[in-house]
N, C-alpha and C positions, 0 to 999 in steps of 0.2 A: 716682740715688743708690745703684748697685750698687757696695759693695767688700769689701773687705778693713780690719778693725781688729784691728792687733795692738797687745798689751801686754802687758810685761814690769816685776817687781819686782826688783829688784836687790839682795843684801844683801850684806854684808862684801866691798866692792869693792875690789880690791889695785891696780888700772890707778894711771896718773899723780894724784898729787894735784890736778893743773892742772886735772884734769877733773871735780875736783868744786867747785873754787872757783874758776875765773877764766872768765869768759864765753869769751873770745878764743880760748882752748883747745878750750871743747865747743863753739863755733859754725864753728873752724874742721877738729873732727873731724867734725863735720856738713855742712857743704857737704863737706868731701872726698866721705866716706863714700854721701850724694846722690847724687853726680857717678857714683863708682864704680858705684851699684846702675842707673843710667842712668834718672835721675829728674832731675826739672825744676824748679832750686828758684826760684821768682819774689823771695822777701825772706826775713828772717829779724830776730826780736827776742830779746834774752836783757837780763835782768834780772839783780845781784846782789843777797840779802837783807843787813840790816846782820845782823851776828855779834850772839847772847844768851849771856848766861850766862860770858865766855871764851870762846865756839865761834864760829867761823867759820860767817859765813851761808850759803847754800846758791847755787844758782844756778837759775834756771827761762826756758826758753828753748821756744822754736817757728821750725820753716823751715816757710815756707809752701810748697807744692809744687805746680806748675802740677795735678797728680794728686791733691794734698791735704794733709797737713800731717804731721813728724814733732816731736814737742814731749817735752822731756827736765826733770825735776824734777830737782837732788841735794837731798842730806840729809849733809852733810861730818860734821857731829857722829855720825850712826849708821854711816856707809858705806854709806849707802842712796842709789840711781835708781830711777824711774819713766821706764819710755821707751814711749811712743805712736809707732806706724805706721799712718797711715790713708791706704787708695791706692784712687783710685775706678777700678773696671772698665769704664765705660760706654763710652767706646770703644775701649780695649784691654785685656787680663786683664793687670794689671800685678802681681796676685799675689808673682810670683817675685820682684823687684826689691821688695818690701816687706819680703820672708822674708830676701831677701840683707843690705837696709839694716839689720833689727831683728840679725842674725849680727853683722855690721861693728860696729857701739856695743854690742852684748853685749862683743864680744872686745874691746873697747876698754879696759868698764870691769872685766875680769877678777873678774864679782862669785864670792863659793864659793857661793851661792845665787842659785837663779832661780825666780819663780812665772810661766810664760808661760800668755796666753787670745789666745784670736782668738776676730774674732764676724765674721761673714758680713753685710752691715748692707744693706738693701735689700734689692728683687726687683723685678728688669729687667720682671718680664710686668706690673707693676700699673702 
């Protein structure tokens, strides 16, 4: 259970609107953006919320990745994303190709704000 978690807050996002409301849109910048970091997507689920208020609902979505999983929330009413990168290192340091993937769907969703964490998850000696 050695990897890498990253996460990203996204706010005031200018990218495509497609990408905060239509599944088809983020699931197919997601497999692209996979492919491109040279990750191994096994499936993928995306979900639309129904719209409250007059606002259009959101979108929440996960590729499952032979190395682990990246999984993307919107928030179309605030211009908010939550995007999750989790890549297991146990038999290879897939690191870089996590940092490249969370880069790709950052510049995607063009947010003017970003909050990023990474956490180190495991240790290979125990």
């Amino acid at each position: 259970m050695h990897g890498l978690h990253l996460t990203a807050d996204l706010y005031q996002c200018q990218g495509s609107p497609s990408l905060m409301l239509q599944a088809d849109a983020i699931a197919q910048l997601c497999r692209a953006e996979v492919e491109k970091a040279g990750l191994t997507c096994m499936a993928d689920k995306w979900v639309t919320f129904p719209g409250s208020s007059g606002s259009p609902g959101g979108v929440t979505g996960t590729v499952l990745l032979a190395e682990s999983h990246l999984a993307i929330h919107t928030w179309p009413e605030t211009g908010s994303v939550t995007v999750d990168v989790y890549v297991c290192n146990f038999s290879a340091n897939n690191s870089s190709k996590a940092y490249a993937l969370m880069d790709a769907v950052l510049a995607a969703y063009q947010p003017a704000r970003v909050m990023r964490q990474q956490i180190q998850r495991g240790d290979i000696q125990k």
